[in-house]
N, C-alpha and C positions, 0 to 999 in steps of 0.2 A: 594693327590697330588693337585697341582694347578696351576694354568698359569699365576704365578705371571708377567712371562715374557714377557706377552700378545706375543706367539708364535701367526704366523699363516700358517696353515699348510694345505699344498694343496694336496685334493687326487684327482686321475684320474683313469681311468677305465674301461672296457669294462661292457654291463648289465649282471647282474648275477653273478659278480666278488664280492659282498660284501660290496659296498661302504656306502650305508647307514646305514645298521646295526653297521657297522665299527665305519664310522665315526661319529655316535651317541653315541657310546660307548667311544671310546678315548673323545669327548667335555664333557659328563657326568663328566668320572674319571678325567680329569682334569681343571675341572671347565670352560671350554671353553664354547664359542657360536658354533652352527652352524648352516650350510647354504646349503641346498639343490639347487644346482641353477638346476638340473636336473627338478624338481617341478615348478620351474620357466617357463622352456619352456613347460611343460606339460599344466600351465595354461592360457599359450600364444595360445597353440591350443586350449585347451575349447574354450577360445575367437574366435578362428575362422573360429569354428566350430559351434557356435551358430550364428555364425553372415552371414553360410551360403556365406562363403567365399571358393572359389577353392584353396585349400593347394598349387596346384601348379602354382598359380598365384599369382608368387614375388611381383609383384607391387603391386597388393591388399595387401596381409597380412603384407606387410611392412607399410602403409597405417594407417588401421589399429591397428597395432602395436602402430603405434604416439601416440594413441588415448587412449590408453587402459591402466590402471592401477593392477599395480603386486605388491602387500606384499608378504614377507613371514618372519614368523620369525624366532627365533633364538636358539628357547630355543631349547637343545637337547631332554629334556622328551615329548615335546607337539608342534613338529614342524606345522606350522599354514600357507595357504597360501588363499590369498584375491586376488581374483578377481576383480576389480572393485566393493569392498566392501563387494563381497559374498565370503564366505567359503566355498573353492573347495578342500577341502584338500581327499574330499575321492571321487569327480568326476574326477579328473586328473589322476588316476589309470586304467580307465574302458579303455576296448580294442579298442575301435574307437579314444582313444585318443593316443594309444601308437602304432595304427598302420597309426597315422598322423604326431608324433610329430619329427621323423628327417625332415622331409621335410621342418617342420614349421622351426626348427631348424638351418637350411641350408640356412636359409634368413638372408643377411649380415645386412639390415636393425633391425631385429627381434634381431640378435648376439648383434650389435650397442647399442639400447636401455635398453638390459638388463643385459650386462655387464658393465653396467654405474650404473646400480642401484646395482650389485654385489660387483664394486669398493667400491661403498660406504657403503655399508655394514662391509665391512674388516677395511674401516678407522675408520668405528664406532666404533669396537672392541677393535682396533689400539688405540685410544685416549681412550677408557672404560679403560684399560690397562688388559683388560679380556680374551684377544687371541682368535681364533677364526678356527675351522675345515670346510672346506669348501669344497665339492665335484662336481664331473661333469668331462667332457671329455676335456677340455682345460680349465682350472684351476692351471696348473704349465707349459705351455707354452703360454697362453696370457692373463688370466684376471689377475692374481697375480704371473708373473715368479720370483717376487724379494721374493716371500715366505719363510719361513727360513726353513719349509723344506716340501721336495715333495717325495710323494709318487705315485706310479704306481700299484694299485692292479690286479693281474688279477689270472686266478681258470683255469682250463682245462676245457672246452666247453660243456663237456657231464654232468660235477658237476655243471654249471653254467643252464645248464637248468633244471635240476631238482630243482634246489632254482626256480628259477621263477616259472615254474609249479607250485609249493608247494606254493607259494605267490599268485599266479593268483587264485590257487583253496581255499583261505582262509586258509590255513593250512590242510587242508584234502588233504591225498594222493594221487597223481594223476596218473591219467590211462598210461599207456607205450605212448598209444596215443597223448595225451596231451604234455608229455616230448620228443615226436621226432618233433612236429608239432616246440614246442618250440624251442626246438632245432634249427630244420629249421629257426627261425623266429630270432633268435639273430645271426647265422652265416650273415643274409642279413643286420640286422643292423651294423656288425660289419662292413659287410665290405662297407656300405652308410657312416657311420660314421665316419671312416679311408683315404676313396675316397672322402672326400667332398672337394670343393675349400676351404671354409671360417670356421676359424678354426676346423681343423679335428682331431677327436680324436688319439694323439697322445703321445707317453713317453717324458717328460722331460728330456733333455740330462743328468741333474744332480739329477733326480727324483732316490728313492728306489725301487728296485721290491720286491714287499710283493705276494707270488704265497697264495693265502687263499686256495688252491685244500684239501686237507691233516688237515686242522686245523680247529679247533672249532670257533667259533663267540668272545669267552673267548680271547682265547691263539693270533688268530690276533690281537686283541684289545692290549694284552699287549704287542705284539711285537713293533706297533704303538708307543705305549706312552714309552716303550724305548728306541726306536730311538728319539724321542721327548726329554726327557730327557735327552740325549747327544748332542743337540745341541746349540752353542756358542750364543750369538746374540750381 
């Protein structure tokens, strides 16, 4: 298959719901780019975490922010993100960062600047004529709502912390311990990242609900790129 149509296709999502395996898979099979903007703010907080900044001091990280430079790229086999020229792709993961990165997140100034550079990402695509799967929590109601088509992943709560567990621990099994603590720790983001002022993770009125609870990493992905493949432009 291929995206001769240059689709782009917005997913949204609670963590743990599947999005990036997903929408790695649907840009592979159909020759798309993609764009973790999720990555994006995870490298927002490296930055402001080295820089010994208080997360909950808007004015600084917004600040900051100005200052600071974000790649990432596209490719879906070998997604890449640059820090201010260093490769953070496997620091942006580590638990002090993903227990800073709504806050960082939550900065209108932080949202501002890197949804400028997400914009322009899609237009790359857009003029590539290569189409492009783009993920994160407001992706089909404010960086790209004109998307040609939007998707809404979400998985039942208790399956959604066992993937993260299972990711947190490198793929080795993890302790009941681990998947209640997790547990605990995505019901809080959901609901910081649901309850925020600027934009909060939210369904697209004309978004798809894809529930991934029930299905394989496989059988999602194909569900995606047939909906993909039904749509007009």
């Amino acid at each position: 298959m291929s995206a001769s149509n240059a689709l782009v296709i917005a997913v949204d999502g609670p963590a743990g719901s599947g999005k990036s395996s997903v929408c790695r898979g649907v840009a592979t099979k159909l020759g798309m780019r993609y764009l973790d903007t999720g990555a994006m703010y995870r490298a927002m907080t490296v930055a402001v975490l080295a820089a010994g900044v208080d997360v909950a001091d808007e004015a600084a990280v917004e600040a900051l922010a100005e200052h600071t430079s974000i790649t990432c790229g596209t490719d879906p086999s070998a997604p890449e993100v640059w820090l201010d020229g260093r490769d953070v792709a496997e620091s942006i993961r580590g638990l002090e960062v993903t227990a800073a990165v709504s806050a960082v997140s939550a900065v209108q100034g932080v949202r501002r600047r890197l949804v400028e550079i997400q914009r322009s990402q899609v237009q790359a695509a857009r003029h590539a004529e290569v189409g492009i799967v783009v993920e994160g929590r407001d992706i089909g109601t404010v960086v790209v709502p004109e998307a040609d088509l939007k998707i809404y992943l979400v998985a039942d709560p208790a399956v959604r912390a066992q993937r993260r567990a299972l990711e947190n621990g490198a793929g080795k099994p993890p302790e009941p311990e681990s998947v209640a603590a997790t547990h605990e720790a995505l019901l809080k983001r959901d609901a910081y990242d649901a309850g925020r002022d600027i934009s909060p993770l939210a369904q697209a009125d004309d978004a798809r609900v894809v529930d991934t609870t029930d299905f394989t990493l496989i059988e999602v992905v194909e569900q995606v790129c047939a909906l993909a493949a039904g749509v007009q432009r």
